[in-house]
Residue, then its C-alpha position, 0 to 999 in steps of 0.5 A: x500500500x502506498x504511503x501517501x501517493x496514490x496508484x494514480x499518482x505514481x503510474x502518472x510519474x511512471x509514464x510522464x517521468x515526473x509528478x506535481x504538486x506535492x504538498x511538502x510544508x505550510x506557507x509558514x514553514x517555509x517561509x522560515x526556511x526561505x529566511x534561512x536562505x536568504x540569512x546564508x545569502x546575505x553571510x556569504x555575500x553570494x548566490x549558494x547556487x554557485x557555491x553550494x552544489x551536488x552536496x548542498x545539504x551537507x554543511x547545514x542541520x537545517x537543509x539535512x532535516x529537509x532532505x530528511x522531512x517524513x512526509x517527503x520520504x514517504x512519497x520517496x518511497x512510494x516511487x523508489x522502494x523502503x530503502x532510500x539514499x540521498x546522494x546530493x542536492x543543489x540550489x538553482x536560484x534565479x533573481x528577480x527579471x533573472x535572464x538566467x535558463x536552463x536548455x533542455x536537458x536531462x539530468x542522465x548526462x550528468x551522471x554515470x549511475x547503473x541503473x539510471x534512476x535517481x529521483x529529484x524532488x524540486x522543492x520551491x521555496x517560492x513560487x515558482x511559475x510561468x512568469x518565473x520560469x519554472x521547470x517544465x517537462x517533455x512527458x515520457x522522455x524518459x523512456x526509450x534511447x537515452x537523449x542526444x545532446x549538443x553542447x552550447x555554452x551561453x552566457x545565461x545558461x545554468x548548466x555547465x557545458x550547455x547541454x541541450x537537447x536539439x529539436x525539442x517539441x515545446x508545444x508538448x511541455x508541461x510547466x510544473x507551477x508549484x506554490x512555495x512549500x511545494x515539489x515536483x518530482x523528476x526522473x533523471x531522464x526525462x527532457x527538461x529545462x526552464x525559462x528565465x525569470x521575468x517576476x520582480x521577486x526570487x525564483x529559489x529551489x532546492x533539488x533533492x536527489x535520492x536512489x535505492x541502494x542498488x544504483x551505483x555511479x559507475x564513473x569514479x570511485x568514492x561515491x557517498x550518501x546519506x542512508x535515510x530509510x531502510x537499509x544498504x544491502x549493496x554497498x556501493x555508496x560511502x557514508x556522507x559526514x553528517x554536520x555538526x553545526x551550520x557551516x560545518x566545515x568537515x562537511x564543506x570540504x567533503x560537498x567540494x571534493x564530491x563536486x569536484x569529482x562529478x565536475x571533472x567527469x562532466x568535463x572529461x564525457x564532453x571532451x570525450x564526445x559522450x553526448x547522452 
């Protein structure tokens, strides 16, 4: 029995490749929680965007309960099985009348993960619409023959070396327009991106990424996470440090050599001609 989806639910993320809206914290939590961002915002004097990625839970006991939340892992488990690991998360900020995007792409370039299934939940910490730019999807991209990318480094593009996938039918997008609180859940391949923002106010989200213990990166040795629920009959995956205190910085140290190492086999596939 399912935990808090319902079957309609989890056969529509099966077929379209991701699902939305989840209900995830009232307008009041997270609210706090976007005063928690902007707090880091203003200490580091930078985007956390460009300075806390792949990892970006580790360093805070703050963002450790998010990916840790109940509720959320209960979905979680309704899509992937009892047994869950977090492998990393990122912020993707985007300032008000931001030209920032995303080209169409799927997260599967990314990684080297046998089998290629790690779920991502997309948790808005404000709204997060069409005049925003919210992430939007190509139903059912995810299945059949992984997708071609070109590369086509911009200025304005988030992604690092401009992975895009070439020829996309827009007409058949879905925006995924969530409140603040809420999440959209994606599979690693299913086709998507999203616009720059042309409201006056922020367009801040935190993507969750979570495996069963089956699933293992297969591209450099000393992948870690966090085992959240159940249990690792595997092996695959190190054990994450676990923060001491906000800023923790065992816990930064160990978000940048994690980062480093996905980076460099991002750059390495690219040089390397590896376009899916």
């Amino acid at each position: 029995m399912d935990k808090v989806l319902t079957a309609e639910q989890v056969n529509g993320y099966e077929e379209k490749g991701f699902l939305f809206p989840f209900p995830l914290y009232s307008s009041d939590e997270i609210s706090a929680l976007f005063q928690k961002y902007t707090a880091l915002e203003d200490k580091i004097g930078d985007s956390p965007m460009d300075k806390f990625r792949i990892k970006a839970q580790l360093p805070f006991l703050w963002l450790c309960d998010v990916v840790r939340e109940a509720k959320l892992l209960d979905a979680v488990e309704d899509l992937i099985g009892p047994d869950i690991l977090c492998w990393g998360a990122s912020f993707f900020s985007k300032k008000a009348r931001d030209p920032g995007y995303v080209s169409w792409h799927t997260d599967s370039f990314f990684y080297g993960f046998e089998p290629a299934d790690t779920l991502t939940a997309w948790l808005a910490f404000n709204p997060s619409d069409l005049e925003s730019g919210c992430v939007r999807y190509i139903p059912g991209s995810h299945k059949g023959p992984p997708a071609v990318h070109e590369l086509k480094p911009h200025e304005n593009n988030l992604i690092p070396v401009g992975q895009t996938v070439p020829n996309v039918d827009e007409s058949q997008a879905e925006y995924a327009v969530l409140k603040a609180g809420e999440i959209v859940f994606h599979h690693e391949s299913v086709v998507h991106g999203s616009l720059p923002n042309n409201a006056d106010h922020p367009r801040i989200g935190l993507a969750i990424h979570y495996v069963a213990p089956h699933v293992r990166e297969t591209r450099f040795e000393g992948s870690t996470a966090m085992l959240l629920r159940g249990e690792d009959k595997f092996g695959y995956w190190g054990i994450d440090p676990e923060p001491q205190e906000d800023m923790d910085p065992v816990c930064i140290k160990a978000m940048e050599d994690m980062r480093a190492l996905y980076l460099n086999a991002t750059r390495d596939k690219a040089a390397a001609g590896g376009r899916s």
